[in-house]
C-alpha positions in Angstrom: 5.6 18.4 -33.9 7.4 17.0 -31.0 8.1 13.3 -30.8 8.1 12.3 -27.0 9.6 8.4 -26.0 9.0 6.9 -22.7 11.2 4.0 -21.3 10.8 2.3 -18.9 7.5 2.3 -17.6 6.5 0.1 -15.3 4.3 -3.0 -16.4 1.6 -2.3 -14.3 0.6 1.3 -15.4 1.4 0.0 -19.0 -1.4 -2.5 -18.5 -3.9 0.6 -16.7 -3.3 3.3 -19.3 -4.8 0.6 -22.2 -7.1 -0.1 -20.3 -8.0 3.5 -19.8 -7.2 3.8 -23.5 -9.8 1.0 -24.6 -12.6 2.6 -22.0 -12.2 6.5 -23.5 -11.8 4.7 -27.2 -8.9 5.7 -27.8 -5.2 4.4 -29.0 -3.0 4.7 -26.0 -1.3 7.1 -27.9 -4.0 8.9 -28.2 -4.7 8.6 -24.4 -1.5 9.7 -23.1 -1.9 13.3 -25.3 -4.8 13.6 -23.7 -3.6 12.6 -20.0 -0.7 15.5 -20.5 -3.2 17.8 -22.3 -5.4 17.7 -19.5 -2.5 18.2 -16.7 -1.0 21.2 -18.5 -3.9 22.9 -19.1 -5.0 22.5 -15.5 -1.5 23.4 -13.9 -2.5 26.7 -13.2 -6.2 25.8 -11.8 -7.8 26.2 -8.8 -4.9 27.1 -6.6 -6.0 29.3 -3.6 -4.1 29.5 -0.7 -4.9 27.8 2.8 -6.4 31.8 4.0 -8.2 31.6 1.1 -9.7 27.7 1.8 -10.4 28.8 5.4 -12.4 31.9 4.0 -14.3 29.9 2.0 -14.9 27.2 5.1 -16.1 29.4 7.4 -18.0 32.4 5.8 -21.2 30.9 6.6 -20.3 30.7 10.3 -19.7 34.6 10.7 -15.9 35.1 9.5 -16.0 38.5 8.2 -12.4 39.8 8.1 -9.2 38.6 5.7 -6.7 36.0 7.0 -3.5 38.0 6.8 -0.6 36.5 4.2 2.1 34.2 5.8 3.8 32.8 3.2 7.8 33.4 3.9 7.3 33.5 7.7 9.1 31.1 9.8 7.6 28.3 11.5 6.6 28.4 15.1 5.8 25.9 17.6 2.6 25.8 19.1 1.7 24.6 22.5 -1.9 23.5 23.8 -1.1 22.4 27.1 -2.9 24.0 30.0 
């Protein structure tokens, strides 16, 4: 089992992670396996791309063909004066 050491943490999220610890029941210990548990496990979650979002968004407002993929292209400056 791996044996992980923290220095230097700051006093103040010293002081919010007990008192997340003492809410949840738990050591602090206890609290901060769970804290990275939770973030590892999640990592991979729920990541859509904007496209994807803007799908989503506007389906129900008659949006019935894909956003094309434009991840890698360059940036480009857009203009809206008359």
């Amino acid at each position: 089992m791996t044996h992980l050491v923290v220095c230097n943490l700051e006093a103040d999220v010293e002081i919010r992670l007990k008192r997340r610890a003492a809410r949840h029941g738990r050591s602090m210990e206890d609290e901060v396996r769970e804290i990275l548990r939770d973030v590892v496990n999640n990592e991979n979650r729920n990541i859509e791309g904007l496209g994807t979002k803007l799908a989503r968004r506007f389906a129900r407002r008659g949006l019935d063909f894909d956003i094309p993929e434009m991840r890698g292209e360059p940036l480009r400056l857009v203009c809206f004066e008359e």
